[in-house]
VMD Tcl script that draws the C-alpha trace (Angstrom):
set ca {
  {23.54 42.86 41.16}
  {25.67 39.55 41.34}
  {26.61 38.37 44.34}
  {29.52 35.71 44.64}
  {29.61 33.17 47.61}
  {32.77 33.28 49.14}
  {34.48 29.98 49.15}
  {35.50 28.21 52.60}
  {39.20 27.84 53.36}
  {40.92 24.91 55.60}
  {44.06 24.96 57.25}
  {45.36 21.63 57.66}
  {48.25 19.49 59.11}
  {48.98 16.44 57.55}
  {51.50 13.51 59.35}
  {54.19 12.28 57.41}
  {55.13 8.13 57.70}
  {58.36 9.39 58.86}
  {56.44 11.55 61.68}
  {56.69 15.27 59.90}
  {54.01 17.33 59.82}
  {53.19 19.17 56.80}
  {50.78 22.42 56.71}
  {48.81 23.73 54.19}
  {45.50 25.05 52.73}
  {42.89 23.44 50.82}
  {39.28 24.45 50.08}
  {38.58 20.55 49.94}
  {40.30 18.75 52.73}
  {39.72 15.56 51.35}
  {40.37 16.03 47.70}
  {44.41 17.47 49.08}
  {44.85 14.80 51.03}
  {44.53 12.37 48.14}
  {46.75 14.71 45.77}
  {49.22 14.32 48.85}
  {48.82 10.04 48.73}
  {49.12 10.64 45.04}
  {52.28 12.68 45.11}
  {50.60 15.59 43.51}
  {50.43 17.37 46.53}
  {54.13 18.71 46.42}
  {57.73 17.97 47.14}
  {57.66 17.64 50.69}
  {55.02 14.85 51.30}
  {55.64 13.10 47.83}
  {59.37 12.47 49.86}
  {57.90 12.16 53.09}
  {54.25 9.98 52.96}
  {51.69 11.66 53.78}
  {49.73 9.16 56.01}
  {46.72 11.08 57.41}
  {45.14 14.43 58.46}
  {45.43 15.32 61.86}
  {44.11 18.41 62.24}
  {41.79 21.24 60.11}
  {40.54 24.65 61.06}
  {37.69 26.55 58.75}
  {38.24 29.96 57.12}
  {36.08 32.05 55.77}
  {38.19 33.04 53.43}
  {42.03 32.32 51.80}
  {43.16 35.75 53.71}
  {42.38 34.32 57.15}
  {43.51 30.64 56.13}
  {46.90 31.93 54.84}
  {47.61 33.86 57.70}
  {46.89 31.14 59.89}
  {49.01 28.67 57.81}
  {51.90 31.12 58.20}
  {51.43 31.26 61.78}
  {51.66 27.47 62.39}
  {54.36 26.97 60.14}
  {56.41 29.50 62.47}
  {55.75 26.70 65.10}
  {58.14 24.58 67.09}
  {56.75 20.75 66.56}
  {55.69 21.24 70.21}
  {53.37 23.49 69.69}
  {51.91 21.97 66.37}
  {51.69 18.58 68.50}
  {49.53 20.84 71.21}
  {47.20 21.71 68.66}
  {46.82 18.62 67.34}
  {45.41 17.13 70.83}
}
mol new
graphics top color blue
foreach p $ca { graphics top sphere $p radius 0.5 }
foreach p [lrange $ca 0 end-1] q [lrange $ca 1 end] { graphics top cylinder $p $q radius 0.2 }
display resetview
């Protein structure tokens, strides 16, 4: 019998130079931050800068992470900036 490690999910939120906050999920934090810098991380921060992580929560798996994602992104900026302290 094979058995196949699950891989480890992050939810993110990345600031913007213009203040934005962009969400997302990774299984390497670091390695999408730098496609973000690079503008290979998508439209939104290749126009808006992507200037540092501010905040990353661990997943067991891309389910839970997704959902998660989804559920920020719902947010009003307030409540993003809450869970960012």
């Amino acid at each position: 019998m094979i058995f196949f490690k699950n891989k480890v999910y992050y939810v993110y939120i990345i600031e913007c130079k213009d203040g934005s906050l962009y969400t997302g999920i990774t299984t390497d934090v670091e390695r999408r931050f730098q496609e973000h810098k690079e503008d290979a991380g998508g439209h939104y921060t290749m126009s808006k800068q992507a200037i540092k992580v501010v905040y990353t929560q661990r997943f067991p798996d891309r389910s839970s992470a997704l959902k998660r994602e989804a559920e920020i992104k719902g947010w009003p900026r307030r409540k993003k900036l809450e869970l960012i302290k």
